[in-house]
Backbone bond lengths (Angstrom), bond angles and torsions (degrees), N, CA, C in turn:
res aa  C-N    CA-C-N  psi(-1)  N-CA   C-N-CA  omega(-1)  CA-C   N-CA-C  phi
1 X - - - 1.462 - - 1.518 109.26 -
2 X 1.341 112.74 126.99 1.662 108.51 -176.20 1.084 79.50 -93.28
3 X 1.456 170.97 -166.42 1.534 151.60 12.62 1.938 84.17 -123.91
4 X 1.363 80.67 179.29 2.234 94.07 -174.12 1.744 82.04 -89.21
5 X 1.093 119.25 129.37 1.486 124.68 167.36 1.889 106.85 -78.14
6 X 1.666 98.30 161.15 1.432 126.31 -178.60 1.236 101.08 -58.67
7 X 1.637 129.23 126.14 1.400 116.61 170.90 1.903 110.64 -68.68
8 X 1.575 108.70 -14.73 1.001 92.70 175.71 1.472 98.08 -173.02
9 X 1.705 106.97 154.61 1.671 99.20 -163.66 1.582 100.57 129.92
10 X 1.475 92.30 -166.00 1.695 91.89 -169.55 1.904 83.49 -116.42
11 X 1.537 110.39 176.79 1.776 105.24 143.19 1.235 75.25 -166.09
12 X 1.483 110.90 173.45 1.408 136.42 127.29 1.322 145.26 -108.79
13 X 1.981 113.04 157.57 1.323 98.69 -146.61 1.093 90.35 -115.85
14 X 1.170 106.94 169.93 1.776 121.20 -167.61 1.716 112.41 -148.78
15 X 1.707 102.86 82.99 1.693 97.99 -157.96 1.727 96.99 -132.83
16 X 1.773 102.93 157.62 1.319 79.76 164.01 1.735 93.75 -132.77
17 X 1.219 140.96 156.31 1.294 165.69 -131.65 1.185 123.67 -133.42
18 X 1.654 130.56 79.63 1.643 131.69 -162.93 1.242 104.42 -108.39
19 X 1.508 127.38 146.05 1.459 136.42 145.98 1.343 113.64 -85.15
20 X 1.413 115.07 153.00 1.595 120.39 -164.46 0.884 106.72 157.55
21 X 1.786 114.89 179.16 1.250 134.30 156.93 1.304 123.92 -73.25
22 X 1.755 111.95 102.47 1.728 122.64 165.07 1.358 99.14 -18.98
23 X 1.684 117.38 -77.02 1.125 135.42 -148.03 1.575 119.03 -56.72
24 X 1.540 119.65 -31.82 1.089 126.20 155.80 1.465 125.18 -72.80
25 X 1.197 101.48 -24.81 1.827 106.62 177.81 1.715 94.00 -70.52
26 X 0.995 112.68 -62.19 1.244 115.43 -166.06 1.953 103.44 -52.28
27 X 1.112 106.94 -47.93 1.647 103.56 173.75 1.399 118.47 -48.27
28 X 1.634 113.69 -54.26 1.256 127.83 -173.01 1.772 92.63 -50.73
29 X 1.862 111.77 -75.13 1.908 104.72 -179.07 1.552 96.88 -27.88
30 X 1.754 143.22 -83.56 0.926 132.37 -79.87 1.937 71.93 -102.93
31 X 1.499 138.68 0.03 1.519 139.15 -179.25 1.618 107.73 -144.81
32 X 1.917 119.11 61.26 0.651 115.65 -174.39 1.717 122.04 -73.81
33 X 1.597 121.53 166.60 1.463 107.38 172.38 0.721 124.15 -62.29
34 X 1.701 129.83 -170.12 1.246 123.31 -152.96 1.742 86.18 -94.81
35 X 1.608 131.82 -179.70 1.050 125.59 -116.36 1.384 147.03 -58.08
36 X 1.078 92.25 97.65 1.809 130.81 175.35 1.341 105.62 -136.29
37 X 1.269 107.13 163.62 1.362 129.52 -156.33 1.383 114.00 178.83
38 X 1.444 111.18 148.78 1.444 103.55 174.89 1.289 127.55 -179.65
39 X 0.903 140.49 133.68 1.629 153.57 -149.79 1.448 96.22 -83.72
40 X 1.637 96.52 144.41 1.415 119.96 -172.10 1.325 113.72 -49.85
41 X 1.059 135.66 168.19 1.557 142.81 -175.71 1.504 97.93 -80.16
42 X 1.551 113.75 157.69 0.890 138.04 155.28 1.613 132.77 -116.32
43 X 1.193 140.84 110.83 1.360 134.09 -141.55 1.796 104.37 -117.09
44 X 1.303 99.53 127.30 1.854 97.13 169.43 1.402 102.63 -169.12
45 X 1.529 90.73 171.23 1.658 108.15 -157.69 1.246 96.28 -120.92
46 X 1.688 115.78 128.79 1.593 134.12 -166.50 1.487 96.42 -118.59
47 X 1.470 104.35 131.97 1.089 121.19 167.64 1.788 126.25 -114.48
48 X 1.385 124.63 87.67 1.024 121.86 -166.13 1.708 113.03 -101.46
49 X 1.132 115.22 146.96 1.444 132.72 134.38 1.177 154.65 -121.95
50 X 1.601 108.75 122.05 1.706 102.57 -171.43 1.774 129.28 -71.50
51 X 1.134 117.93 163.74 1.374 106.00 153.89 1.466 120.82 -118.69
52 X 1.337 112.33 -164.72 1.456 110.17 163.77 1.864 86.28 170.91
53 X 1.790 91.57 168.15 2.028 103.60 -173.32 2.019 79.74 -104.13
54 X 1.418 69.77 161.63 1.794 102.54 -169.11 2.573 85.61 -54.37
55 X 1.122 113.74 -43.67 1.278 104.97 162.32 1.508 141.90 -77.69
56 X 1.218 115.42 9.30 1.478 126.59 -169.86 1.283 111.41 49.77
57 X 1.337 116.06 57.56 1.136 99.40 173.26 1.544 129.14 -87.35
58 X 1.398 95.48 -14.18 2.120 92.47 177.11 1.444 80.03 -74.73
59 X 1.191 155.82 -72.99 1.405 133.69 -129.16 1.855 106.52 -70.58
60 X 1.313 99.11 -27.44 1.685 98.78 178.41 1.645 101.83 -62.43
61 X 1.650 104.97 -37.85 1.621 91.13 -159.03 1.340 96.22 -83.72
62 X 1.105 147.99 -13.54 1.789 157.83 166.62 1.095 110.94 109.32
63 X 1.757 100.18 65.18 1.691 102.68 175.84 1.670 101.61 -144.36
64 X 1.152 90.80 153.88 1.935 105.37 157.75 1.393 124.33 -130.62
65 X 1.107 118.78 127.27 1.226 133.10 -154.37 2.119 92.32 -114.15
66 X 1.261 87.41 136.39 1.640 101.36 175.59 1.748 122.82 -171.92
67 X 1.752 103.46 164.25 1.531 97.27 178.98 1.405 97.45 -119.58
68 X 1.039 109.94 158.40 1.419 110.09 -171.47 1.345 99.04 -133.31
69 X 1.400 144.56 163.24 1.592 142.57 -153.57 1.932 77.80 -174.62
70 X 1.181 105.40 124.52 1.508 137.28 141.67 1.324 124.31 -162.29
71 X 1.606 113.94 178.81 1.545 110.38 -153.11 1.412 124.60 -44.67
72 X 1.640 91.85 -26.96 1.134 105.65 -153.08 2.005 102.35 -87.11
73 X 1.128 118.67 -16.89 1.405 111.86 163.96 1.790 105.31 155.75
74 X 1.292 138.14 162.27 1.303 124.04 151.82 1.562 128.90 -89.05
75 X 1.715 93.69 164.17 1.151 107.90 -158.55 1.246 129.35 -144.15
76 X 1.550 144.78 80.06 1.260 152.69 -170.54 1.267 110.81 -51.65
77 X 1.291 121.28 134.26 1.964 132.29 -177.20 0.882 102.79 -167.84
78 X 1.434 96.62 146.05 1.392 123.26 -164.67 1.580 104.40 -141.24
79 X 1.125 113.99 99.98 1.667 134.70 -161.12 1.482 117.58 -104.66
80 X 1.420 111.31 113.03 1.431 106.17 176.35 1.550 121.53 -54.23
81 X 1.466 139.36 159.70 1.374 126.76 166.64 1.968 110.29 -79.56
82 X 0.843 102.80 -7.60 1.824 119.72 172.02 1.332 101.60 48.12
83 X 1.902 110.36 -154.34 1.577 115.57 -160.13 1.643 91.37 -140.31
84 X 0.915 117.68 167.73 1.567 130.37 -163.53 1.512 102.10 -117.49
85 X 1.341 105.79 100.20 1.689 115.64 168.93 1.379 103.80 -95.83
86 X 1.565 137.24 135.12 1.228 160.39 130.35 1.837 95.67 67.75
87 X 1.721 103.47 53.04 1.298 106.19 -169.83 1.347 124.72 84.74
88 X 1.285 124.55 -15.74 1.432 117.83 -171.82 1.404 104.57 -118.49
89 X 1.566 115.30 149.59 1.383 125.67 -177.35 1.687 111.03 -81.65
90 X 0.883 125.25 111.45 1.666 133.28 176.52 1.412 103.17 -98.11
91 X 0.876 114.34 116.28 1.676 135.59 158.90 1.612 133.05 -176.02
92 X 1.192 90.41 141.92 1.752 115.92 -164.66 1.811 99.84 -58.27
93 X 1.468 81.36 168.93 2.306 96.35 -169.00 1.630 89.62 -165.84
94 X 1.287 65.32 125.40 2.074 97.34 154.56 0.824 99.97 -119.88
95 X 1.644 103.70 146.61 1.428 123.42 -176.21 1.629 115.33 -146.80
96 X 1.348 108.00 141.11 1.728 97.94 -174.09 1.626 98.64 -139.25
97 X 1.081 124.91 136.68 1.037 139.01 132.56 1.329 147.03 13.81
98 X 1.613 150.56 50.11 1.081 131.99 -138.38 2.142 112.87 -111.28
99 X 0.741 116.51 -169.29 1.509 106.62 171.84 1.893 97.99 -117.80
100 X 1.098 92.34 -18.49 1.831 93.49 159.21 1.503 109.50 145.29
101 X 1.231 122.08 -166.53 1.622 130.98 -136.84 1.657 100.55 -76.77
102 X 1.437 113.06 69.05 1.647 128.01 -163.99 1.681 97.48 -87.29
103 X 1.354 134.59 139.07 1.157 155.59 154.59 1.855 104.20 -40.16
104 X 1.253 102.85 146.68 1.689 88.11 -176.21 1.415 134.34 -80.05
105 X 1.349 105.26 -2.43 1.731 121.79 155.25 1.494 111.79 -55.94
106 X 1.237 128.35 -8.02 1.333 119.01 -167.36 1.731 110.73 -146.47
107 X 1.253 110.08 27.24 1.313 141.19 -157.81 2.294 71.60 -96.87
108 X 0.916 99.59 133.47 1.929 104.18 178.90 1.486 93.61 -80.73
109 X 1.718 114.57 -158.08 1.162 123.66 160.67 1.157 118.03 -103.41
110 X 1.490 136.99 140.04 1.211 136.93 179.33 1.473 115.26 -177.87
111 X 0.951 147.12 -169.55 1.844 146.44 -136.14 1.550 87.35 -87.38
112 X 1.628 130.91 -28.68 1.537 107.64 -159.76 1.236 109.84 -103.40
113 X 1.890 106.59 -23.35 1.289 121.47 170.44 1.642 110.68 -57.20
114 X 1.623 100.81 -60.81 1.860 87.00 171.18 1.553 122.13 -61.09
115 X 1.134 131.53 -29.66 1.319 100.13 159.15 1.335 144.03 -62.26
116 X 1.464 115.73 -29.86 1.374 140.18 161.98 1.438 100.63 -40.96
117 X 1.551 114.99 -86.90 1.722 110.40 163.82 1.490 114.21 -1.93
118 X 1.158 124.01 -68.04 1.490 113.88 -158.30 1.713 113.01 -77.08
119 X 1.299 95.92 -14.59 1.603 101.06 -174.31 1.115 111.06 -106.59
120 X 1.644 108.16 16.12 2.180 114.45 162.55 1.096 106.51 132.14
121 X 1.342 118.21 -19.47 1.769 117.57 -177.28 1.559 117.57 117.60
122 X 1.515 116.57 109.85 1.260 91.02 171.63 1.928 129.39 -63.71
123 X 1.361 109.17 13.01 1.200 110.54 -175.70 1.657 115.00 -72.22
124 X 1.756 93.84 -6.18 1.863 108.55 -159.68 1.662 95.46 -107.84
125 X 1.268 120.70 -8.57 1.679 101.00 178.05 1.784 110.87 -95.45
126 X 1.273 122.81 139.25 1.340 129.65 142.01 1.210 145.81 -93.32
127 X 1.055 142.00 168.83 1.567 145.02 175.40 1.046 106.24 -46.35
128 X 1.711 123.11 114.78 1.383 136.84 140.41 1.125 141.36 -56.84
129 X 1.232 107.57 -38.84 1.702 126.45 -168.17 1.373 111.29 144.74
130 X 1.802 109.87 141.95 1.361 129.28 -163.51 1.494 87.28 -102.08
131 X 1.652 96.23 143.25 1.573 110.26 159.99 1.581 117.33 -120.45
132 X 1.438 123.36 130.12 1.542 107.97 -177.38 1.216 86.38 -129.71
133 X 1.655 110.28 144.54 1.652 147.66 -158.13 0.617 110.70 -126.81
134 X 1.794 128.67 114.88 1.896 116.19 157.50 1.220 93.63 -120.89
135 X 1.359 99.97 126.33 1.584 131.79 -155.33 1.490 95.84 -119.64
136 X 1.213 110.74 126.89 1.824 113.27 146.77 1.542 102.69 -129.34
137 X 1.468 111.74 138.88 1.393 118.63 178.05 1.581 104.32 -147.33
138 X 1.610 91.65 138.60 1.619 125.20 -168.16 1.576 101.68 -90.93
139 X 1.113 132.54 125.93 1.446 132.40 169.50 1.484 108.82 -110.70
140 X 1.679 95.43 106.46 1.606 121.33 -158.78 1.619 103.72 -85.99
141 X 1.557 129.58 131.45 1.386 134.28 150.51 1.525 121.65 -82.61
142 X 1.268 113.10 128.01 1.464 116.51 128.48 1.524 143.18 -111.37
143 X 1.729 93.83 137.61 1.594 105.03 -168.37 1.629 109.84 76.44
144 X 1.727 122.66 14.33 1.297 115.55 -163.52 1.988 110.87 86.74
145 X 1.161 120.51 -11.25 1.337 107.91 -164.77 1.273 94.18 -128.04
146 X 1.795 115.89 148.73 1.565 117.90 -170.38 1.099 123.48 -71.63
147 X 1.569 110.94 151.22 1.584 105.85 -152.89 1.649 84.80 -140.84
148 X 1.235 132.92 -70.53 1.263 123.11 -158.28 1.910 106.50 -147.15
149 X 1.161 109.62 161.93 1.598 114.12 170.56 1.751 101.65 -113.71
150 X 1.204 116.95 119.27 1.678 126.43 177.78 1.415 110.32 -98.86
151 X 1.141 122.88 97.57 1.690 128.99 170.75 1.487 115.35 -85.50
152 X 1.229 117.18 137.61 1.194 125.21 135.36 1.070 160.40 -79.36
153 X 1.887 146.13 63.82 1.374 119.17 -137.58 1.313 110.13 -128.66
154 X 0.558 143.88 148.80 2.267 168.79 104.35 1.021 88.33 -28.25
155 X 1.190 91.16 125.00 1.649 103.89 177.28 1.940 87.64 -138.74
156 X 1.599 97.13 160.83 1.379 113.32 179.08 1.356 108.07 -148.19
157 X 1.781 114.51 134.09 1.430 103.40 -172.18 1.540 108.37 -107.17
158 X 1.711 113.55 157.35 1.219 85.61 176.35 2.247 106.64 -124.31
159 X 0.825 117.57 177.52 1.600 99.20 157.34 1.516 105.76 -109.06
160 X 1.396 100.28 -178.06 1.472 119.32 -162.79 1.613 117.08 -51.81
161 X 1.081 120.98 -17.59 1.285 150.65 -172.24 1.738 119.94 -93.33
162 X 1.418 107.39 -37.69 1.174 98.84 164.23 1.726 94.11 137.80
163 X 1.221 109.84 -39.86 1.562 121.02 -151.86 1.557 109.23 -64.80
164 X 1.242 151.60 116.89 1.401 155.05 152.64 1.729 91.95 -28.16
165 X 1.443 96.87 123.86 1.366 112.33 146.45 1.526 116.32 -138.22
166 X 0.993 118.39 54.52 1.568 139.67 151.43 1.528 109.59 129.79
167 X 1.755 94.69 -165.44 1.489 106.71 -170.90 1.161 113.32 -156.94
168 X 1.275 128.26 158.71 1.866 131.42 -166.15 0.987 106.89 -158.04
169 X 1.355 149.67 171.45 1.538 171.31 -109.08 1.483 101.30 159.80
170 X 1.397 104.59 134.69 1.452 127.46 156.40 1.297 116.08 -156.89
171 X 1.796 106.47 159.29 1.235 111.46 -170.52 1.753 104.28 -115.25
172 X 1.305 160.97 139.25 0.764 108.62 -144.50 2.363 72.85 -160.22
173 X 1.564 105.86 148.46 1.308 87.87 179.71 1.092 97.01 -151.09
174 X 1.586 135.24 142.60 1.466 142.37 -127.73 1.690 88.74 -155.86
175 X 1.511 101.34 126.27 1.486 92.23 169.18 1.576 120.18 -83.97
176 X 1.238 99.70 161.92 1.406 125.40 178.25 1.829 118.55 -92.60
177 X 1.230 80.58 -87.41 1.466 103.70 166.15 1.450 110.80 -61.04
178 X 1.615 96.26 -153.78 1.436 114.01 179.06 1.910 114.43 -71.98
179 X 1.202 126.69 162.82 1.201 131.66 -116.75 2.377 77.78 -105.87
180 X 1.651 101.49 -31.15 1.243 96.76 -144.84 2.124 86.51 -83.70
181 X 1.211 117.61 -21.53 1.359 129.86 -162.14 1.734 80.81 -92.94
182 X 1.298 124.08 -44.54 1.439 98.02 -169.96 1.989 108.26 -72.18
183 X 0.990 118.85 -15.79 1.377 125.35 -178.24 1.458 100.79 -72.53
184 X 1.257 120.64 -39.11 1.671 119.32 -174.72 1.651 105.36 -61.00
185 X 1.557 104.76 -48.01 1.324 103.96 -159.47 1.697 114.71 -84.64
186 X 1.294 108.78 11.24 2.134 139.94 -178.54 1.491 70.79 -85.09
187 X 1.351 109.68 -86.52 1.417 131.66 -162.80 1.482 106.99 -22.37
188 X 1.376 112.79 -71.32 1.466 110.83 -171.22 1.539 130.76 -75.25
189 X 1.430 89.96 -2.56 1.460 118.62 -163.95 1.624 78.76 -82.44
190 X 1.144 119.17 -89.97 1.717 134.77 -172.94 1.229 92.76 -31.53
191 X 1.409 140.71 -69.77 1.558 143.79 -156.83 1.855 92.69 -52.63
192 X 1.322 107.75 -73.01 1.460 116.13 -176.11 1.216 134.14 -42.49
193 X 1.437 118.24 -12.50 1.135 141.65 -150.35 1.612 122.21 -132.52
194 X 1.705 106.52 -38.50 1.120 115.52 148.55 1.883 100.81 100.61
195 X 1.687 91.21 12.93 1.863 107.55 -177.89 1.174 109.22 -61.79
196 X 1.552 136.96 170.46 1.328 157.42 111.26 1.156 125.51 -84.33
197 X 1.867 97.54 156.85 1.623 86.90 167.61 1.167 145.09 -77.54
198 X 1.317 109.17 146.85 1.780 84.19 -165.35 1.615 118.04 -79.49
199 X 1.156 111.70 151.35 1.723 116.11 -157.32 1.702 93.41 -70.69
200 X 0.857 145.41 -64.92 1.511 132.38 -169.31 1.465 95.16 -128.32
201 X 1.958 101.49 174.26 1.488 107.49 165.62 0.923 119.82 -74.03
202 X 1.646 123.90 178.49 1.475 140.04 -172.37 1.461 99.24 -55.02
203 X 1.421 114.82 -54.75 1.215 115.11 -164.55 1.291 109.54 -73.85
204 X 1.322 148.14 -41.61 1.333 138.10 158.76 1.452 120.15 -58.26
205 X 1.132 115.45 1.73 1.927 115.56 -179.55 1.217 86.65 -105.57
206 X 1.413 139.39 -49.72 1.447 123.68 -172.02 1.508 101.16 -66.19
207 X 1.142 130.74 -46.67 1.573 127.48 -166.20 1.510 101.66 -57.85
208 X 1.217 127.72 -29.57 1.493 129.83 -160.69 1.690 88.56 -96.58
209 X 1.029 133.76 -40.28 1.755 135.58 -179.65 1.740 85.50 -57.14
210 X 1.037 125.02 -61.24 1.421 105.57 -178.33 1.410 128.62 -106.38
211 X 0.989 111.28 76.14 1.479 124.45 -122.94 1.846 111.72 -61.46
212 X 1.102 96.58 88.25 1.773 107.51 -175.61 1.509 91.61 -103.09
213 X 1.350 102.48 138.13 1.495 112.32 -172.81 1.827 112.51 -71.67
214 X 1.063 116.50 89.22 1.271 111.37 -163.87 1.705 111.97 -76.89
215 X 1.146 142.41 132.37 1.008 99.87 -168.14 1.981 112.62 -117.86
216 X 1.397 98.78 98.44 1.601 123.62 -147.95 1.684 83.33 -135.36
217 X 1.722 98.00 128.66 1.476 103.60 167.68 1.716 106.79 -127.48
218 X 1.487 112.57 103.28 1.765 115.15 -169.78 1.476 90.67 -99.32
């Protein structure tokens, strides 16, 4: 997700997801076409963890469940796997609030916890695997008016234990604006840049880095 997420509430996201060269993405932002424009980067380091029940069951029912820790505070979500409009992944997020990186016995009540409830309890999921992000993202105009957020991230996975078992790159661009101007600027972004799509999500590329049978068909 390039944008700062809801500490709490629902949204939906509207992104599309490239493999490539940072270094050219970053060239392409740093000499964009003619009107585009875009504000300096902003840089931070994401610290995530997933869960899941000893049966997968959020991923059967089409969810991912995670905490996320940056400067700015933590944050429990619970993210649909959604449907793919005109390249981009659309799907809904709850999000709650946490006082920080709490075990799921102590997860309070709130919009993600009651859903959790119905799907067995969040008292039944554990640690899947940690993801840490150093993210810088450009918040791109068109015509002067907002159009998209362009991330860059390194990502590193970890297992339950602590240990790095690999690492990946994505480029990643989230609309702002309206849905048809943020597709142009995916578009030119990938063309300019020389991206693909990326073959699955974060969360199914890390599950396959350590290879737990996830059972997710993208």
């Amino acid at each position: 997700m390039a944008l700062e997420e809801p500490r709490e509430g629902s949204s939906v996201e509207r992104e599309w997801q490239f493999e490539g060269s940072l270094a050219v993405a970053e060239a392409w932002l740093a000499s964009l076409p003619a009107g585009y424009s875009a504000q300096p980067p902003v840089g931070e380091e994401i610290h995530d963890v997933y869960f899941e029940g000893e049966d997968w069951r959020l991923a059967r029912a089409g969810f991912t469940c995670r905490i996320r820790v940056t400067a700015a505070g933590t944050v429990l979500t619970l993210k649909g796997f959604g449907t793919f409009e005109e390249g981009a992944r659309v799907r809904s997020e709850l999000h709650q609030a946490l006082v920080g990186p709490v075990p799921p016995s102590a997860w309070p009540p709130g919009p993600v916890v009651l859903v959790l409830t119905e799907l067995g309890g969040a008292e039944t999921l554990a640690p899947l695997f940690g993801l840490r992000t150093q993210r810088r993202t450009w918040r791109l105009l068109a015509a002067g008016a907002p159009a998209a957020a362009v991330s860059l991230d390194r990502c590193e996975v970890y297992d339950v234990d602590g240990r790095l078992a690999g690492a990946f790159e994505r480029v990643e661009a989230e609309a702002v604006g309206d849905a048809p101007t943020a597709a142009r600027v995916a578009a030119a972004l990938a063309a300019g840049a020389g991206l693909r799509p990326a073959a699955s999500s974060k969360f199914v590329t890390a599950c396959r880095m350590l290879g737990l049978p996830v059972p997710v068909v993208e």
